[in-house]
C-alpha positions in Angstrom: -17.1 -12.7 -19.1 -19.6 -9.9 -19.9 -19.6 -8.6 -23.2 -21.6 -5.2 -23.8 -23.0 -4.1 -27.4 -23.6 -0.8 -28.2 -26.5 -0.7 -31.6 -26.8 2.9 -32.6 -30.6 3.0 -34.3 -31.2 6.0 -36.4 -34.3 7.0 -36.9 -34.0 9.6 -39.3 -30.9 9.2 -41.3 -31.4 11.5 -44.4 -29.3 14.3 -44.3 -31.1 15.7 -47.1 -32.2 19.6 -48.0 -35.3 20.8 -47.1 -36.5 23.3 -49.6 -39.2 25.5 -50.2 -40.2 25.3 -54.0 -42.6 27.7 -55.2 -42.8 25.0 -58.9 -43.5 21.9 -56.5 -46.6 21.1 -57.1 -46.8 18.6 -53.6 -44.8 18.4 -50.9 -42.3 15.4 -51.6 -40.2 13.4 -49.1 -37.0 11.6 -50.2 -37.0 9.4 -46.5 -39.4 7.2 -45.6 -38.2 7.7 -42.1 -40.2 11.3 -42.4 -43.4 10.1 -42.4 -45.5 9.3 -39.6 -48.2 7.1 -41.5 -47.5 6.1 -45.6 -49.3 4.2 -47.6 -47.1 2.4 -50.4 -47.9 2.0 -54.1 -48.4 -1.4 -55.6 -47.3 0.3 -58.7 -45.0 3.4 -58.3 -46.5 6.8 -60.3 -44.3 9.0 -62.4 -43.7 12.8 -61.6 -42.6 15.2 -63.6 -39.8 17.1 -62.7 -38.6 20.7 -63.0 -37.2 20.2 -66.5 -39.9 19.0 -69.0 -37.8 15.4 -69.7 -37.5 14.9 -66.5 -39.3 12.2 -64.4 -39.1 10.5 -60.7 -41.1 7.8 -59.2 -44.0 8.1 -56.3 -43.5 5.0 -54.5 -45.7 6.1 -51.7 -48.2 8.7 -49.8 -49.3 9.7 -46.6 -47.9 12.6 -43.5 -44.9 13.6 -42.9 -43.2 15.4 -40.6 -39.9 17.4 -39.9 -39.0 19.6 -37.1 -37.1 23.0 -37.4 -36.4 26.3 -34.8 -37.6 29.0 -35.6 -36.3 32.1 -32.9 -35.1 29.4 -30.4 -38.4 27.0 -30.5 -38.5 23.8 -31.9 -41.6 23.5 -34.1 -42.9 20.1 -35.7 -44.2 20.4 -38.9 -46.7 17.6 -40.3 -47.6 17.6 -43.7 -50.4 15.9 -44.9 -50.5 14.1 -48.5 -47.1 14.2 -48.7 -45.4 12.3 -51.4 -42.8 9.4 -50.6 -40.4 10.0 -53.7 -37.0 8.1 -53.3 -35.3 9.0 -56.5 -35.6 13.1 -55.5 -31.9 15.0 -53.8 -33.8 16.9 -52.3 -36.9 17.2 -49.8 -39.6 19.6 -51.3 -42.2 21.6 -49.2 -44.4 23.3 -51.9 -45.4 26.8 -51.6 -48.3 26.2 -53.3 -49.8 23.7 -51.2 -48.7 25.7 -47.8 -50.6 28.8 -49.2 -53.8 26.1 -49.9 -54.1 25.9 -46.2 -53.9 29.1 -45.3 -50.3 29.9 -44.6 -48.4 32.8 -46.1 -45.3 32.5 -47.7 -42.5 35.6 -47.7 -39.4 35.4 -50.0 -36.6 38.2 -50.2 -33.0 38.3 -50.7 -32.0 36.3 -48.1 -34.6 34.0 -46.4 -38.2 32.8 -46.6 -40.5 33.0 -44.0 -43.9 30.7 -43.7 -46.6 32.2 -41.5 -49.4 30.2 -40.1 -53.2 31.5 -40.3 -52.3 33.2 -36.9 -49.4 35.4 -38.5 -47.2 32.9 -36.1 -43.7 31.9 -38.2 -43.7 28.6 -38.4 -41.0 27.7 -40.4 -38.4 29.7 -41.9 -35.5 29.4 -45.0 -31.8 31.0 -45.6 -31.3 31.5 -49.2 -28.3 29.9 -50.5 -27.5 30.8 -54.3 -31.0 29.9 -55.7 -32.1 27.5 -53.0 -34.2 28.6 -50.0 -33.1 25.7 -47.5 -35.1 25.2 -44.3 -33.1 24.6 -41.2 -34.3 21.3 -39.9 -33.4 19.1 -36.8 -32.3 15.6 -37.2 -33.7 13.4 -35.1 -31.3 12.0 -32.4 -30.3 8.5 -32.7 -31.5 5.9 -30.4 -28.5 3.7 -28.2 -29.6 0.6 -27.1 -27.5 -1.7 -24.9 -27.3 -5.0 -24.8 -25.7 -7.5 -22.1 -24.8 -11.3 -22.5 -23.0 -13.2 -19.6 
């Protein structure tokens, strides 16, 4: 008898916001599956959050990286020094740190647009209530198949 097992791996399985703050001070990742390289803290910092008696833990640092379509192309997005903070809802790409290296940042009514050094748009935002939430693309899961006779 031949038995065949089906193992779905996902690589990515956040399904978690991707927003641009213009009050994040660092771009901060809620899945470690986002990050290419991360280096972990022995002890965990403390970040302050939005609202001053807020706090969340920094368990980790390194580059992450997202992909999103912008105009019908697929554009991966690494960002360096990102933070590794599990206790967040939401992913945070700060405006502030996009801006550091060069990028331009355009808010109105309904979306955000980030433009690279080039003037290319590299990544862009729909505006939902008070959130500008950028459009990512999940990663695909992985099937692997397995036989035993």
């Amino acid at each position: 008898m031949t038995q065949a097992v089906l193992n779905v791996v996902h690589k990515n399985e956040s399904t978690a916001l991707a927003l641009i703050d213009s009050r994040a001070s660092d771009h901060c990742f809620i899945d470690k599956a986002s990050f290419i390289t991360i280096t972990y803290m022995h002890q965990p910092n403390m970040g302050l959050a939005a609202s001053r008696e807020s706090t969340f833990s920094i368990a980790g640092e390194g580059k992450a990286k997202i992909e999103t379509n912008v105009n019908g192309i697929t554009r991966a997005i690494t960002f360096n020094d990102a933070l590794y903070t599990p206790e967040l809802r939401s992913n945070l790409i700060s405006v502030s740190r996009l801006v550091g290296k060069g990028a331009k940042v355009h808010f109105d009514e309904h979306e955000a647009q980030v433009k690279s050094i080039d003037g290319t748009t590299i990544m862009m935002a729909r505006r939902y209530g008070c959130l500008y939430t950028v459009e990512t693309i999940p990663e695909p899961p992985t099937a692997l198949i397995v036989q035993v006779k």
